[in-house]
C-alpha positions as CSV (number, residue, x, y, z in Angstrom):
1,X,0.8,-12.5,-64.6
2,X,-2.7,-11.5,-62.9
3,X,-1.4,-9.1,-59.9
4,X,-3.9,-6.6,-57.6
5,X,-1.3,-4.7,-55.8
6,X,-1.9,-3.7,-52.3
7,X,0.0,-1.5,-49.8
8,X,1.6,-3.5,-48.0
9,X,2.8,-7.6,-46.9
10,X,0.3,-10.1,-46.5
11,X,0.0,-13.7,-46.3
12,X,-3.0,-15.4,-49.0
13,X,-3.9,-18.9,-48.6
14,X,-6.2,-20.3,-51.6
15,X,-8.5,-23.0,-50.7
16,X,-10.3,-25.8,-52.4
17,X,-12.9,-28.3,-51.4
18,X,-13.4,-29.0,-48.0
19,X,-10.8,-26.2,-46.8
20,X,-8.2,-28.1,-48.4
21,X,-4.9,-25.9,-48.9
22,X,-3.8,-25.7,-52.3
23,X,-1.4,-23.1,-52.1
24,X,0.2,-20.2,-49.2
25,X,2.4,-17.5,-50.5
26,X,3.6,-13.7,-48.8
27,X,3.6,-10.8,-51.0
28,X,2.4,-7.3,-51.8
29,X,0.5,-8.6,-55.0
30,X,-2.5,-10.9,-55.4
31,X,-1.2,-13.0,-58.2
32,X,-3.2,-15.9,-59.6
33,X,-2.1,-18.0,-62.9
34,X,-3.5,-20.8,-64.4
35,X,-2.6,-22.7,-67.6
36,X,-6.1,-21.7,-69.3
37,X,-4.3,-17.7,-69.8
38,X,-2.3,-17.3,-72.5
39,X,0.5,-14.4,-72.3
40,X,-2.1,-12.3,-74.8
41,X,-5.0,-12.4,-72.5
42,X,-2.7,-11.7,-69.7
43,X,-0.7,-8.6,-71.3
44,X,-3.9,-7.3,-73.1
45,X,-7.1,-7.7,-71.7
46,X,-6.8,-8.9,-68.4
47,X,-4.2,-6.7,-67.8
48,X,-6.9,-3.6,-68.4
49,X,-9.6,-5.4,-66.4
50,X,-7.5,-5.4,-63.3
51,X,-5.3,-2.2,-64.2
52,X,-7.3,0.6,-65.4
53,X,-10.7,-1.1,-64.1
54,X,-10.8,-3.1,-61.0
55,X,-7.3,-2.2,-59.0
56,X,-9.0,1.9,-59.0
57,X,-12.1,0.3,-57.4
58,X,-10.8,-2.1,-55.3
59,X,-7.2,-0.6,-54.1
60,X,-8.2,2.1,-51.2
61,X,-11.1,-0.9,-49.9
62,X,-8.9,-3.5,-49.5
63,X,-5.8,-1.4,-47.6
64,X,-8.0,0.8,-45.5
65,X,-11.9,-0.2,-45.5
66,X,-13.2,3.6,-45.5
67,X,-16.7,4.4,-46.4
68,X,-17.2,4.8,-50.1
69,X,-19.8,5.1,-52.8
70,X,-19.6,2.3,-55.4
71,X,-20.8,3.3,-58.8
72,X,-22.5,0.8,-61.3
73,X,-19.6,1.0,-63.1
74,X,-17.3,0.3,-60.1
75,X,-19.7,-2.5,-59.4
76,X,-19.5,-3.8,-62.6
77,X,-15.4,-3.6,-62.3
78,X,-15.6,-5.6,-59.3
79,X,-18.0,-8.5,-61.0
80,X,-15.5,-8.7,-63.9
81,X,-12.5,-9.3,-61.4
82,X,-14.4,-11.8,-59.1
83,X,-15.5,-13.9,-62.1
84,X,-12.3,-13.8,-64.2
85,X,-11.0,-15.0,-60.5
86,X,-13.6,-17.0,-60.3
87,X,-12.8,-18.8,-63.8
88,X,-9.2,-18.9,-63.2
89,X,-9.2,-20.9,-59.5
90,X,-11.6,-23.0,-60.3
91,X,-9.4,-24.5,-63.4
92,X,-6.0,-24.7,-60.2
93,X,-8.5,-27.4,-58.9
94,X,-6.8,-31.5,-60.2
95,X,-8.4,-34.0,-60.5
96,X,-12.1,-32.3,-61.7
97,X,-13.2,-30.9,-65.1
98,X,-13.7,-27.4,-65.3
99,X,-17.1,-25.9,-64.1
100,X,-17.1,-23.0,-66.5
101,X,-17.4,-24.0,-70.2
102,X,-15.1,-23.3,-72.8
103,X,-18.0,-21.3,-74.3
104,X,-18.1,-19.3,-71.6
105,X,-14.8,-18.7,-70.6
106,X,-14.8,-17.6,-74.9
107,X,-18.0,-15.0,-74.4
108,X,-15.9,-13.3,-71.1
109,X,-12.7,-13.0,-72.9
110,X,-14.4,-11.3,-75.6
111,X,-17.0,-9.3,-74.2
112,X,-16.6,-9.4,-70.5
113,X,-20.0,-11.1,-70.4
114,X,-20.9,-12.5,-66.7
115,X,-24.0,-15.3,-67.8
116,X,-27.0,-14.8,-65.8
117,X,-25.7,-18.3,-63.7
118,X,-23.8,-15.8,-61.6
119,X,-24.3,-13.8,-58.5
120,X,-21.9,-12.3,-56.2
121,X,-22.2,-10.7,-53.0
122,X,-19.9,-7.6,-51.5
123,X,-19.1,-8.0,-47.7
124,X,-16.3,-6.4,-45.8
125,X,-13.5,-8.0,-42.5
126,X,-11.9,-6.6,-39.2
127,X,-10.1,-9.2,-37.3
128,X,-6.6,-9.8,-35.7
129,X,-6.3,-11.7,-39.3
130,X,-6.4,-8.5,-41.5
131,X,-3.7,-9.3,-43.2
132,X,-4.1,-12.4,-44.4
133,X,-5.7,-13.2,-47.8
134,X,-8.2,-16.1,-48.2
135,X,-9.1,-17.9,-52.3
136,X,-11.8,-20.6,-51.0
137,X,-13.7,-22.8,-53.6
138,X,-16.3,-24.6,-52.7
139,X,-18.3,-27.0,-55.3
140,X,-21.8,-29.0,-54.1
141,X,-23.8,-30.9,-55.8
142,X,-27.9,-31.0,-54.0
143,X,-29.1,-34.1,-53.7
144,X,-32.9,-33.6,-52.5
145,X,-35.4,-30.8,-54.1
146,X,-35.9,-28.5,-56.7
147,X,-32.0,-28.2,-56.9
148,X,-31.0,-32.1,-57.5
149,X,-29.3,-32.6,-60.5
150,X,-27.4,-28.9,-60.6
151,X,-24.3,-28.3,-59.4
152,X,-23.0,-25.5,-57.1
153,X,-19.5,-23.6,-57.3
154,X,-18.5,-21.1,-54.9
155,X,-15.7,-18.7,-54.9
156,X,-14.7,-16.3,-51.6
157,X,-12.1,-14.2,-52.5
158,X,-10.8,-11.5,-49.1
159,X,-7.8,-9.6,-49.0
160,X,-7.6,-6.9,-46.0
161,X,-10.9,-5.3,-45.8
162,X,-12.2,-6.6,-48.9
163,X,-14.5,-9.7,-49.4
164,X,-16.4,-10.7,-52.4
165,X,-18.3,-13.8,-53.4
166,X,-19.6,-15.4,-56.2
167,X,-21.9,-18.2,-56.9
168,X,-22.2,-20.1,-60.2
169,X,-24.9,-22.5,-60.6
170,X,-25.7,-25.2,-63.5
171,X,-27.3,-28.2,-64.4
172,X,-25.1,-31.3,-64.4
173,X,-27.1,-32.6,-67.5
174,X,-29.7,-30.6,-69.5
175,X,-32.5,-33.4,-69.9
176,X,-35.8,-32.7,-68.3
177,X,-34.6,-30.0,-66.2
178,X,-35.3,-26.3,-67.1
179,X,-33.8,-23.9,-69.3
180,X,-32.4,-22.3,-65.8
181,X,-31.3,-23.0,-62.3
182,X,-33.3,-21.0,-59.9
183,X,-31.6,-17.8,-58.5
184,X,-30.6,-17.6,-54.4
185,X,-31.2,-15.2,-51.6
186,X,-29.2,-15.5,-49.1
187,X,-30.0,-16.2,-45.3
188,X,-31.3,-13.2,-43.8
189,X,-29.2,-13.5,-40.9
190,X,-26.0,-12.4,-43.3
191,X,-27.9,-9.2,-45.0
192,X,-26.3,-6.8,-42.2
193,X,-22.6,-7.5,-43.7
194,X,-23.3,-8.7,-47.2
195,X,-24.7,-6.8,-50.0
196,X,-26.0,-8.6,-53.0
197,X,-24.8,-6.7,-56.0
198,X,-24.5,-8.6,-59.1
199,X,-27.0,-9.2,-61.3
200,X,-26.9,-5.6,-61.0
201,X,-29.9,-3.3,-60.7
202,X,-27.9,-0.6,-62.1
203,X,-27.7,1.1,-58.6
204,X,-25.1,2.8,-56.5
205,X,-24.3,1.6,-52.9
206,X,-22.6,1.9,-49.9
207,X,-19.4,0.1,-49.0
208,X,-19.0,-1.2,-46.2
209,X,-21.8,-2.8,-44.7
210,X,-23.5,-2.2,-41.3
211,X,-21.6,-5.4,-40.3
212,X,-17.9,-6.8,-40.5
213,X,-17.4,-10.6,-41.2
214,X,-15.0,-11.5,-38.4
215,X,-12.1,-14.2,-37.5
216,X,-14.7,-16.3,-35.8
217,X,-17.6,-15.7,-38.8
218,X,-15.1,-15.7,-42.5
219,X,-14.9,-19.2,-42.7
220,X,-18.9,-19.7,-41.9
221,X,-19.5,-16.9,-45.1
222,X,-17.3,-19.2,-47.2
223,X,-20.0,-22.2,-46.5
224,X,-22.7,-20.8,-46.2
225,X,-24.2,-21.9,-49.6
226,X,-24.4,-25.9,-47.8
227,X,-27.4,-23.9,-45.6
228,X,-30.6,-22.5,-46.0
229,X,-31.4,-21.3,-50.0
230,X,-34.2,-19.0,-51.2
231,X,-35.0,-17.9,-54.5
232,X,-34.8,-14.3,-55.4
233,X,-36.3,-11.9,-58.6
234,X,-33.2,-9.6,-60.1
235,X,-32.1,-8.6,-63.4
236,X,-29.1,-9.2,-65.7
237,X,-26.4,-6.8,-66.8
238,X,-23.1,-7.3,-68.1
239,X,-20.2,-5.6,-67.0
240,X,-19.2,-4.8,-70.7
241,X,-22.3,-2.6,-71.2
242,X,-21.5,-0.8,-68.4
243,X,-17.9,-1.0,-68.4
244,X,-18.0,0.1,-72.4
Protein backbone atom coordinates (compact mmCIF):
# COMPACT_ATOMS: atom_id res chain seq x y z
CA UNK A 1 0.00 0.00 0.00
CA UNK A 2 1.39 3.53 -1.25
CA UNK A 3 0.46 5.84 1.91
CA UNK A 4 1.94 9.79 2.56
CA UNK A 5 0.74 10.29 5.98
CA UNK A 6 -0.36 13.73 6.97
CA UNK A 7 -1.46 15.20 10.31
CA UNK A 8 -4.53 15.20 10.30
CA UNK A 9 -8.43 14.21 8.33
CA UNK A 10 -8.94 15.08 4.97
CA UNK A 11 -11.17 14.39 2.19
CA UNK A 12 -9.16 13.43 -1.45
CA UNK A 13 -11.05 13.17 -4.56
CA UNK A 14 -9.07 11.69 -7.74
CA UNK A 15 -10.18 12.85 -10.95
CA UNK A 16 -10.02 11.67 -14.52
CA UNK A 17 -10.84 13.14 -17.91
CA UNK A 18 -13.07 15.89 -18.01
CA UNK A 19 -13.30 16.24 -14.09
CA UNK A 20 -14.88 12.96 -13.98
CA UNK A 21 -14.81 11.42 -10.33
CA UNK A 22 -13.23 8.19 -10.12
CA UNK A 23 -12.90 7.81 -6.60
CA UNK A 24 -13.70 10.07 -2.87
CA UNK A 25 -12.33 8.66 0.29
CA UNK A 26 -11.49 10.50 4.16
CA UNK A 27 -8.34 9.58 5.83
CA UNK A 28 -5.09 10.68 7.41
CA UNK A 29 -3.05 8.77 4.57
CA UNK A 30 -2.83 9.46 0.83
CA UNK A 31 -3.09 5.91 -0.35
CA UNK A 32 -3.10 5.12 -4.06
CA UNK A 33 -2.97 1.30 -5.47
CA UNK A 34 -3.16 -0.01 -8.71
CA UNK A 35 -2.91 -3.56 -10.15
CA UNK A 36 0.41 -2.64 -12.06
CA UNK A 37 2.35 -2.80 -8.14
CA UNK A 38 3.21 -5.95 -7.04
CA UNK A 39 3.50 -6.42 -3.07
CA UNK A 40 7.60 -6.36 -3.72
CA UNK A 41 7.65 -3.03 -5.28
CA UNK A 42 5.26 -1.85 -2.74
CA UNK A 43 7.15 -3.26 0.53
CA UNK A 44 10.65 -2.52 -1.03
CA UNK A 45 11.29 0.18 -3.15
CA UNK A 46 8.31 2.27 -3.15
CA UNK A 47 8.12 1.95 0.26
CA UNK A 48 11.70 3.86 0.60
CA UNK A 49 10.77 6.31 -2.15
CA UNK A 50 7.90 7.63 -0.16
CA UNK A 51 9.26 6.69 3.49
CA UNK A 52 12.85 7.67 3.87
CA UNK A 53 12.70 10.04 0.72
CA UNK A 54 9.69 11.94 -0.23
CA UNK A 55 7.27 11.83 3.18
CA UNK A 56 10.67 14.00 4.95
CA UNK A 57 10.30 16.46 2.06
CA UNK A 58 6.85 16.71 1.62
CA UNK A 59 5.29 16.14 5.32
CA UNK A 60 5.79 19.74 7.11
CA UNK A 61 4.58 21.42 3.34
CA UNK A 62 1.57 19.76 3.00
CA UNK A 63 0.30 20.22 6.95
CA UNK A 64 1.46 23.66 7.48
CA UNK A 65 2.80 25.51 4.18
CA UNK A 66 5.88 27.34 6.07
CA UNK A 67 8.67 28.84 4.12
CA UNK A 68 11.40 26.28 3.28
CA UNK A 69 14.42 25.71 1.28
CA UNK A 70 14.19 22.76 -1.13
CA UNK A 71 17.42 21.05 -1.82
CA UNK A 72 18.16 19.21 -5.30
CA UNK A 73 17.89 16.30 -3.57
CA UNK A 74 14.54 17.18 -1.99
CA UNK A 75 13.55 18.23 -5.38
CA UNK A 76 14.52 15.21 -6.82
CA UNK A 77 12.36 13.30 -3.90
CA UNK A 78 9.51 15.14 -4.95
CA UNK A 79 9.83 14.31 -8.93
CA UNK A 80 10.20 10.61 -7.93
CA UNK A 81 6.82 10.72 -5.87
CA UNK A 82 4.88 12.83 -8.48
CA UNK A 83 5.91 10.47 -11.32
CA UNK A 84 5.50 7.11 -9.56
CA UNK A 85 2.00 8.90 -8.84
CA UNK A 86 1.89 9.85 -11.96
CA UNK A 87 2.40 6.22 -13.44
CA UNK A 88 0.16 4.64 -10.97
CA UNK A 89 -3.22 6.95 -11.66
CA UNK A 90 -2.89 7.01 -14.86
CA UNK A 91 -3.10 2.93 -15.10
CA UNK A 92 -6.82 3.56 -12.41
CA UNK A 93 -8.02 5.10 -15.75
CA UNK A 94 -10.74 1.97 -17.80
CA UNK A 95 -11.26 1.84 -20.73
CA UNK A 96 -7.67 3.45 -22.16
CA UNK A 97 -4.25 1.84 -22.64
CA UNK A 98 -1.66 3.00 -20.52
CA UNK A 99 0.33 6.23 -21.43
CA UNK A 100 3.55 5.25 -19.80
CA UNK A 101 5.29 2.18 -21.46
CA UNK A 102 6.09 -0.90 -19.88
CA UNK A 103 9.72 0.11 -20.71
CA UNK A 104 9.37 2.89 -18.82
CA UNK A 105 7.55 2.03 -15.96
CA UNK A 106 10.75 -1.02 -15.98
CA UNK A 107 13.69 1.88 -16.21
CA UNK A 108 11.74 3.84 -12.86
CA UNK A 109 11.40 0.79 -10.95
CA UNK A 110 14.92 0.03 -11.39
CA UNK A 111 16.66 3.15 -11.37
CA UNK A 112 14.25 5.77 -10.44
CA UNK A 113 14.74 7.24 -13.94
CA UNK A 114 12.22 10.20 -14.83
CA UNK A 115 12.61 10.24 -19.16
CA UNK A 116 13.32 13.59 -20.35
CA UNK A 117 9.16 13.46 -21.60
CA UNK A 118 8.53 14.81 -18.10
CA UNK A 119 8.22 18.09 -16.46
CA UNK A 120 6.65 19.08 -13.30
CA UNK A 121 5.85 22.21 -11.69
CA UNK A 122 5.79 23.06 -7.69
CA UNK A 123 2.85 25.46 -6.71
CA UNK A 124 1.34 25.84 -3.29
CA UNK A 125 -3.02 26.41 -1.96
CA UNK A 126 -4.87 28.60 0.78
CA UNK A 127 -8.54 28.29 0.50
CA UNK A 128 -11.62 27.42 2.70
CA UNK A 129 -10.94 23.92 0.84
CA UNK A 130 -7.52 23.16 2.59
CA UNK A 131 -8.32 20.12 3.50
CA UNK A 132 -9.38 18.52 0.79
CA UNK A 133 -7.13 16.53 -1.56
CA UNK A 134 -7.36 16.67 -5.32
CA UNK A 135 -5.67 13.48 -8.01
CA UNK A 136 -6.71 15.12 -11.51
CA UNK A 137 -5.64 13.49 -14.88
CA UNK A 138 -6.05 15.08 -17.70
CA UNK A 139 -5.04 13.44 -21.28
CA UNK A 140 -5.17 15.74 -24.83
CA UNK A 141 -4.35 14.86 -27.88
CA UNK A 142 -3.41 18.50 -30.27
CA UNK A 143 -4.92 18.51 -33.30
CA UNK A 144 -3.43 21.66 -35.21
CA UNK A 145 0.50 22.65 -35.23
CA UNK A 146 3.75 21.48 -34.41
CA UNK A 147 2.10 19.30 -31.62
CA UNK A 148 -0.51 17.17 -33.90
CA UNK A 149 0.12 13.73 -33.67
CA UNK A 150 1.56 13.67 -29.77
CA UNK A 151 -0.33 13.07 -26.98
CA UNK A 152 -0.62 15.07 -23.69
CA UNK A 153 -1.04 13.56 -20.01
CA UNK A 154 -1.39 15.66 -17.09
CA UNK A 155 -1.36 14.79 -13.54
CA UNK A 156 -2.29 17.55 -10.47
CA UNK A 157 -1.71 16.04 -7.38
CA UNK A 158 -2.69 18.75 -3.88
CA UNK A 159 -3.04 17.80 -0.53
CA UNK A 160 -3.26 20.74 2.12
CA UNK A 161 -0.69 23.24 1.05
CA UNK A 162 1.02 21.11 -1.29
CA UNK A 163 0.48 21.10 -5.11
CA UNK A 164 2.58 19.50 -7.80
CA UNK A 165 2.23 18.85 -11.41
CA UNK A 166 3.49 16.87 -14.00
CA UNK A 167 3.31 16.76 -17.61
CA UNK A 168 4.20 13.80 -19.88
CA UNK A 169 4.31 14.21 -23.46
CA UNK A 170 4.74 11.64 -26.51
CA UNK A 171 4.21 10.93 -29.95
CA UNK A 172 1.17 8.78 -30.71
CA UNK A 173 3.17 7.03 -33.54
CA UNK A 174 6.93 7.52 -34.24
CA UNK A 175 6.76 7.88 -38.19
CA UNK A 176 7.98 11.20 -39.60
CA UNK A 177 7.81 12.94 -36.40
CA UNK A 178 11.03 13.70 -34.38
CA UNK A 179 13.04 11.85 -32.13
CA UNK A 180 11.33 14.32 -29.37
CA UNK A 181 8.17 16.28 -28.44
CA UNK A 182 9.07 19.83 -27.85
CA UNK A 183 9.37 20.95 -24.16
CA UNK A 184 6.59 23.68 -22.57
CA UNK A 185 6.72 26.87 -20.67
CA UNK A 186 4.11 27.72 -19.07
CA UNK A 187 1.75 30.87 -19.39
CA UNK A 188 3.45 33.62 -17.82
CA UNK A 189 0.48 34.63 -16.04
CA UNK A 190 0.99 31.35 -13.54
CA UNK A 191 4.96 32.02 -12.82
CA UNK A 192 4.05 34.05 -9.54
CA UNK A 193 2.57 30.63 -7.83
CA UNK A 194 4.24 27.86 -9.91
CA UNK A 195 7.82 27.07 -10.01
CA UNK A 196 9.11 24.87 -12.80
CA UNK A 197 11.49 22.43 -11.18
CA UNK A 198 11.98 19.35 -12.96
CA UNK A 199 14.17 18.72 -15.46
CA UNK A 200 16.20 20.07 -12.74
CA UNK A 201 18.96 22.61 -13.03
CA UNK A 202 20.50 21.17 -10.11
CA UNK A 203 19.40 24.35 -8.00
CA UNK A 204 17.89 24.99 -4.63
CA UNK A 205 14.64 27.08 -4.29
CA UNK A 206 12.16 28.55 -2.33
CA UNK A 207 8.90 27.01 -1.31
CA UNK A 208 6.26 28.58 -1.45
CA UNK A 209 5.72 30.81 -4.10
CA UNK A 210 4.98 34.60 -4.19
CA UNK A 211 1.37 33.40 -5.05
CA UNK A 212 -1.22 30.79 -3.64
CA UNK A 213 -3.45 28.81 -6.21
CA UNK A 214 -6.89 29.45 -4.63
CA UNK A 215 -10.60 27.72 -4.43
CA UNK A 216 -11.59 29.89 -7.36
CA UNK A 217 -8.03 29.30 -9.49
CA UNK A 218 -7.05 25.01 -8.60
CA UNK A 219 -9.28 23.77 -11.01
CA UNK A 220 -8.02 26.38 -13.83
CA UNK A 221 -4.07 25.00 -12.82
CA UNK A 222 -5.38 21.53 -13.45
CA UNK A 223 -6.31 22.65 -17.23
CA UNK A 224 -4.22 24.85 -17.98
CA UNK A 225 -2.22 22.65 -20.45
CA UNK A 226 -5.65 23.00 -23.07
CA UNK A 227 -4.17 26.91 -23.22
CA UNK A 228 -1.38 28.77 -24.45
CA UNK A 229 2.00 26.43 -24.89
CA UNK A 230 5.63 27.75 -25.33
CA UNK A 231 8.71 25.90 -25.72
CA UNK A 232 11.36 26.16 -23.20
CA UNK A 233 15.55 25.21 -23.09
CA UNK A 234 16.36 22.98 -19.71
CA UNK A 235 18.37 20.09 -18.83
CA UNK A 236 17.78 16.50 -17.75
CA UNK A 237 18.61 14.87 -14.44
CA UNK A 238 17.44 11.86 -12.83
CA UNK A 239 16.33 11.67 -9.42
CA UNK A 240 18.53 8.42 -8.91
CA UNK A 241 21.79 10.46 -9.53
CA UNK A 242 20.82 12.73 -7.17
CA UNK A 243 18.94 10.69 -4.92
CA UNK A 244 22.05 7.90 -4.90
Amino acid sequence: MNQLLVPSLYQFKQEGQKGKVIRTWKGNKFNLTAKLVCPKCNNEWMSDLENKEAKPVMQAMIAYGNSTTLSPRGLAAIAAFTFKTAIVADHMQKGKEPFFSSSVRHRFATSLEIPNSIQIWLASFKGKFLQNGILASCYYEPEIGVLRGSELYVLTFGLGYFVVQALARKWKKSVNRPSRVPTFRQNKGWDGCARYFWPSDDASIIWPSNFYLSDNTIKAFCDRWQYLIIPPNNSHVSPKSVLG
